[in-house]
matplotlib code that plots the C-alpha trace (Angstrom):
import matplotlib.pyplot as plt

x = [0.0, 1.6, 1.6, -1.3, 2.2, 3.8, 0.5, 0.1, 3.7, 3.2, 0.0, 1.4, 4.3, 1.7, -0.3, 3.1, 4.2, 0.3, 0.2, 3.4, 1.7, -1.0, -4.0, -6.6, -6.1, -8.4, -8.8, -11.0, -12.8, -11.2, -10.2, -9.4, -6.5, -6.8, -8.7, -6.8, -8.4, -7.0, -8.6, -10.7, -8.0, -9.3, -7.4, -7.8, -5.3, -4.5, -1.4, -0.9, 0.4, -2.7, -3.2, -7.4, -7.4, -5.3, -7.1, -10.6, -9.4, -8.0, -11.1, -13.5, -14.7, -14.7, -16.7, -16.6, -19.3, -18.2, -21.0, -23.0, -20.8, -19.3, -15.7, -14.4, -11.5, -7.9, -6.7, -3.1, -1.5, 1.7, 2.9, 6.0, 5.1, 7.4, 5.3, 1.9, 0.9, -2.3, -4.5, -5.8, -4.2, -1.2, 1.1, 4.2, 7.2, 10.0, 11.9, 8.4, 8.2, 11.8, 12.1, 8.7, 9.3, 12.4, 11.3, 8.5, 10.6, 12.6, 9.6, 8.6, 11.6, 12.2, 8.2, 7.5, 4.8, 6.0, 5.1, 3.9, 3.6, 0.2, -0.1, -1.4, 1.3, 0.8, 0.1, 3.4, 5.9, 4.5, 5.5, 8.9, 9.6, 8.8, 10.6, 13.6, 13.4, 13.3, 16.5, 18.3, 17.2, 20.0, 18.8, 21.7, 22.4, 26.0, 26.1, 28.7, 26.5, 27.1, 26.6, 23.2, 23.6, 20.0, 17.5, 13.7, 12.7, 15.0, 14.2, 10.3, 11.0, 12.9, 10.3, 8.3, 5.2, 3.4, 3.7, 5.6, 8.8, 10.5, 14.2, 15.3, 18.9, 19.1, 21.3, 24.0, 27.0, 30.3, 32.6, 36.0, 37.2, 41.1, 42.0, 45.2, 47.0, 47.0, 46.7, 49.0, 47.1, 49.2, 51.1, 48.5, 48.6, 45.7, 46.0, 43.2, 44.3, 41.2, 40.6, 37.4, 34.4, 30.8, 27.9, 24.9, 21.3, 21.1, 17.2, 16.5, 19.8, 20.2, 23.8, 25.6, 29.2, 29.7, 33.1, 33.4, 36.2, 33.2, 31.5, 31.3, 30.9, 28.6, 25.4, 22.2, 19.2, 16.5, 13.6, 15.4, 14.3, 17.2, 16.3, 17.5, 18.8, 17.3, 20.4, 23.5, 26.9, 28.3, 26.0, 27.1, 30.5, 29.6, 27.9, 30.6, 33.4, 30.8, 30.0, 33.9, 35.1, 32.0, 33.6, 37.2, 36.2, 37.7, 36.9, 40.3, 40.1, 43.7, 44.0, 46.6, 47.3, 48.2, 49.3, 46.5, 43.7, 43.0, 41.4, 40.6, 40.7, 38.8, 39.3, 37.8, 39.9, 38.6, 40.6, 41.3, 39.0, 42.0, 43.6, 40.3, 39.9, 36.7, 36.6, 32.9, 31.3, 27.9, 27.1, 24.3, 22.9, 20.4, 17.1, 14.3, 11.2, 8.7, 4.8, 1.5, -0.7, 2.3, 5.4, 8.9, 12.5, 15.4, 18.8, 19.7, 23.5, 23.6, 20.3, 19.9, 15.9, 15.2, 13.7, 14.2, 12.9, 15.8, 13.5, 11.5, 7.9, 8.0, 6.0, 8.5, 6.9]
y = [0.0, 3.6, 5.6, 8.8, 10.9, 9.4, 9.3, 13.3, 13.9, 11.8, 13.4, 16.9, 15.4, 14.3, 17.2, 19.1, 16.8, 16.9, 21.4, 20.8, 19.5, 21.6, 19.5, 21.4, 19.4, 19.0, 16.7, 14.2, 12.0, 8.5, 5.9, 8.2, 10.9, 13.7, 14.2, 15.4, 17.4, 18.6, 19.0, 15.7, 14.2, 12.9, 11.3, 9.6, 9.6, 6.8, 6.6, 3.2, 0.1, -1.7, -4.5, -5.0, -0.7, -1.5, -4.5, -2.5, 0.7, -1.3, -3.3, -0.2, 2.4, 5.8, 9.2, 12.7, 14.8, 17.8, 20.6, 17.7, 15.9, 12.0, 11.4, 8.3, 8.8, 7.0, 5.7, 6.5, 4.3, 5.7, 2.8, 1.6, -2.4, -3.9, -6.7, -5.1, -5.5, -3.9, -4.5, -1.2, 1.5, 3.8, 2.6, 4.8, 3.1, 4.5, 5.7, 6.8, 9.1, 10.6, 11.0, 13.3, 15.2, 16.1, 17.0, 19.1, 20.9, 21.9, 22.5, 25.0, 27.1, 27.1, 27.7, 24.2, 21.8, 18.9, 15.7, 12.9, 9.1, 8.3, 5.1, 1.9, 0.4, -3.2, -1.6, 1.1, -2.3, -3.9, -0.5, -0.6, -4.2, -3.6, -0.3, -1.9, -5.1, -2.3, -0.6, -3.8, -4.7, -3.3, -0.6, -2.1, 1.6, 3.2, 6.6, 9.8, 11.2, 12.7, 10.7, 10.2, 11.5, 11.8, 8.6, 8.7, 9.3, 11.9, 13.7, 13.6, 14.7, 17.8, 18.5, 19.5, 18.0, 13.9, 12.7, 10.1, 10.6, 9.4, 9.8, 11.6, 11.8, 15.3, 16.1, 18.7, 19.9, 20.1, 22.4, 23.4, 26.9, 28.0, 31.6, 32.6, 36.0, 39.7, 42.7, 46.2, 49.4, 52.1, 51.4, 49.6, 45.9, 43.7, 40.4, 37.7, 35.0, 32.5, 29.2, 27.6, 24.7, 25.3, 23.5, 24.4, 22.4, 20.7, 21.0, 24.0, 26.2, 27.4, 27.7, 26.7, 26.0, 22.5, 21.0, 17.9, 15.5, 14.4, 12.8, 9.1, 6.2, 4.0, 2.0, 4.0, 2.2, 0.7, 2.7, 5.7, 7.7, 9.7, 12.5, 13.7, 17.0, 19.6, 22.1, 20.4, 19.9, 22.8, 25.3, 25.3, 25.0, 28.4, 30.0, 29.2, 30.9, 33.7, 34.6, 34.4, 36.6, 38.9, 38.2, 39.1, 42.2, 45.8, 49.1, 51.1, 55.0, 56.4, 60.1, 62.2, 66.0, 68.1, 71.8, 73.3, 70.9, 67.3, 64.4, 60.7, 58.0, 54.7, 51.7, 47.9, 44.8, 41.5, 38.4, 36.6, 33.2, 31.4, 31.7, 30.2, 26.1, 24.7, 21.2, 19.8, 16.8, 15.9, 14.4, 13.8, 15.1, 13.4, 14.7, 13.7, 14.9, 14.6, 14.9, 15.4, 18.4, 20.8, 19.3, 19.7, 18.8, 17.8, 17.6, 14.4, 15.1, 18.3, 18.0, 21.8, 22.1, 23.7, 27.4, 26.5, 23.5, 21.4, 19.8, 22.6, 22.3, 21.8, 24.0, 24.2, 26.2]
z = [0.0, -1.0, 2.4, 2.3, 2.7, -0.3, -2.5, -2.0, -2.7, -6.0, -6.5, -6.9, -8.8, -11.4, -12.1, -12.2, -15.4, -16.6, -16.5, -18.5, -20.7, -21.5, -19.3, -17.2, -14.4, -10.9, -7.9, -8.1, -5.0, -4.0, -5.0, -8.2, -7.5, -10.6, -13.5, -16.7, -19.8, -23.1, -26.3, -26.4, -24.4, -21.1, -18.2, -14.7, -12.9, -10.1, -7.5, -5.7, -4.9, -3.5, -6.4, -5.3, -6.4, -9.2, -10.7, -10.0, -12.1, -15.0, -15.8, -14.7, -18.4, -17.5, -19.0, -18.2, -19.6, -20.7, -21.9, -22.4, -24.7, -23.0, -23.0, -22.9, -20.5, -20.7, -17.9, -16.3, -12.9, -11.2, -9.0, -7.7, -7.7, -11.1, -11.1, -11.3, -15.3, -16.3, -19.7, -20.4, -18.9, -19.7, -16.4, -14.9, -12.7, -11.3, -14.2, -16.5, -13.3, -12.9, -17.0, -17.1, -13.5, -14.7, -18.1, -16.8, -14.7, -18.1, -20.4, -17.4, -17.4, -21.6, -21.9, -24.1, -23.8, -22.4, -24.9, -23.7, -24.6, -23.4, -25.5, -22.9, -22.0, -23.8, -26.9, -26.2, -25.4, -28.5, -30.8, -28.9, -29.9, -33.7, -34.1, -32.4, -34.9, -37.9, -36.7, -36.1, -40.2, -42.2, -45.3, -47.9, -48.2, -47.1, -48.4, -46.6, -43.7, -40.2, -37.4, -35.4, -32.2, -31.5, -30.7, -32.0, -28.3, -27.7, -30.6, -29.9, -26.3, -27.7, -30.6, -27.7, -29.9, -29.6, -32.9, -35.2, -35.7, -39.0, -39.9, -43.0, -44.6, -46.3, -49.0, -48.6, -50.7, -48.3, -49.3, -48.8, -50.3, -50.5, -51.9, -52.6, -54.3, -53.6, -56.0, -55.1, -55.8, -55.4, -52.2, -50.3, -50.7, -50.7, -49.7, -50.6, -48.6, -47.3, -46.2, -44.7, -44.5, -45.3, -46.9, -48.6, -48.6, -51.9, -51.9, -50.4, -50.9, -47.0, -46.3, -43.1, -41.2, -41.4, -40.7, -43.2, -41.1, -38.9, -42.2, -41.7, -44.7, -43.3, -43.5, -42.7, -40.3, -42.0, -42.5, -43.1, -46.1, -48.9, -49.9, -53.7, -54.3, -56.2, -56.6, -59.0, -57.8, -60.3, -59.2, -56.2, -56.8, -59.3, -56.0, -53.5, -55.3, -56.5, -52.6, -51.7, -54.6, -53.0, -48.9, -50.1, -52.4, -50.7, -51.9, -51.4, -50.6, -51.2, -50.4, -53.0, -53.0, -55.5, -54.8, -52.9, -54.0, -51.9, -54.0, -53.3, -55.7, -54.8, -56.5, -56.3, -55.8, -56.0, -56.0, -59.5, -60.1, -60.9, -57.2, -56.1, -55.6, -54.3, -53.3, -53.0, -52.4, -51.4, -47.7, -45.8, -42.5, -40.3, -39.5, -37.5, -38.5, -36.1, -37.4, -34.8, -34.5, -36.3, -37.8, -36.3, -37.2, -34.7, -36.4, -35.6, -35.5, -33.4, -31.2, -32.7, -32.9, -36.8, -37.2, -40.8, -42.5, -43.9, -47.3, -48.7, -48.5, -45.3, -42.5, -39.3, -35.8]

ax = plt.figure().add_subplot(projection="3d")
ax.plot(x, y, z, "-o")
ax.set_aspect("equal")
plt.show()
């Protein structure tokens, strides 16, 4: 039997993770602890150990009438017994309760709704053990990509949104640019000297710092989908070297004097084409792209959450 003490303390704890996550939540009278709504989302909520209050709220249907409307009402159990199993309701142990406590806390102080998985828990261990088998399945396809440092779960968690997650290679160009030469105007020399790694989105065309010796030759999961680029290799080969020749150009202001009178002369430089080598190869970077009510993307290699979507068409909040 959870002690009254302990129940209340997990009681508060609950409709702490349950605010977080968007529910109007309110007491309700025993054996029952809370009552959770959002949307046309209902939830009862039950704290305890005692397996005769357990076995009664699993086999018992519930409906909340809201504004004369019925709701049939899911069911959720917080208790600390391992071997308690239940058929129809969404159970919490131990660790269900320290990942969303802590999560909530989080979601509170960066202002996100926490997600949560309220699938039952039979149904949830049997979604588990089939997305497991899929990534175990090798895809057959090895193609140059940066690592995935991010798992599905993760991903979702970080989304801030319950939906399903799917993962996405996206196509990018890697680039590394090297500038050499100077030109002498005058006496003022101008040197064009450069050397750095970018990348640029081969569907879209968004361009970002991306240091290619993390780029890894390897096998993708199964499941995963490739996406083809839209933008060819020499185009933006022809835009990398046309935005460095841009970077390196320098209007020069040279002040000269002749008797009484003052002038200035101002001349461009810009570097030649031919001191300009741009290596480029196309990579891929990982992307989780997670679909419910809106639809967010988690790169999968940096954890960064996307302001931007990485495959055009796509709506990102």
């Amino acid at each position: 039997m959870m002690e009254q003490d302990m129940r209340e303390k997990a009681k508060n704890a609950m409709r702490l993770i349950l605010e977080a996550a968007r529910f109007e939540v309110e007491e309700v009278d025993d054996p029952l602890d809370l009552s959770a709504v959002r949307d046309s989302t209902c939830l009862l909520v039950l704290c305890s150990n005692d397996r005769d209050m357990i076995a009664q709220f699993d086999k018992t249907n519930y409906s909340l009438m809201i504004d004369d409307q019925e709701m049939n009402c899911k069911k959720l159990l917080f208790t600390l017994e391992k071997d308690i199993a239940t058929e129809n309701c969404i159970q919490w142990g131990v660790d269900e309760f320290v990942r969303y406590t802590g999560e909530a806390v989080l979601a509170d102080i960066l202002g996100r709704e926490l997600a949560l998985d309220l699938t039952p828990t039979k149904a949830r261990k049997v979604a588990v053990a089939a997305a497991t088998a899929e990534k175990e399945e090798p895809s057959g396809i090895t193609i140059p990509h940066f690592p995935i440092k991010l798992s599905e779960q993760a991903a979702i968690r970080a989304s801030g949104v319950q939906g399903v997650a799917k993962l996405r290679f996206i196509p990018y160009f890697l680039f590394h640019y090297q500038s050499t030469g100077e030109q002498v105007y005058k006496d003022r020399r101008i040197p064009f000297d450069a050397d750095g790694w970018g990348a640029i989105n081969a569907i879209n065309g968004i361009k970002i710092d991306l240091d290619g010796k993390l780029v890894e030759e390897k096998e993708i999961p199964g499941g995963a989908e490739v996406c083809d680029p839209h933008i060819r290799k020499d185009e933006a080969t022809e835009r990398i070297v046309s935005e460095l020749i841009d970077r390196l150009t320098q209007k020069v202001r040279i002040k000269q004097e002749k008797g009484d009178a003052i002038f200035y002369e101002e001349k461009i430089l810009k570097p030649d084409k031919k001191n300009i080598t741009v290596d480029t190869k196309q990579v891929y970077i990982p992307v989780w792209q997670i679909r419910g009510k809106k639809i967010v993307e988690v790169n999968a290699f940096t954890g960064e959450l996307l302001s931007e979507p990485m495959d055009e068409g796509v709506e990102v909040f």
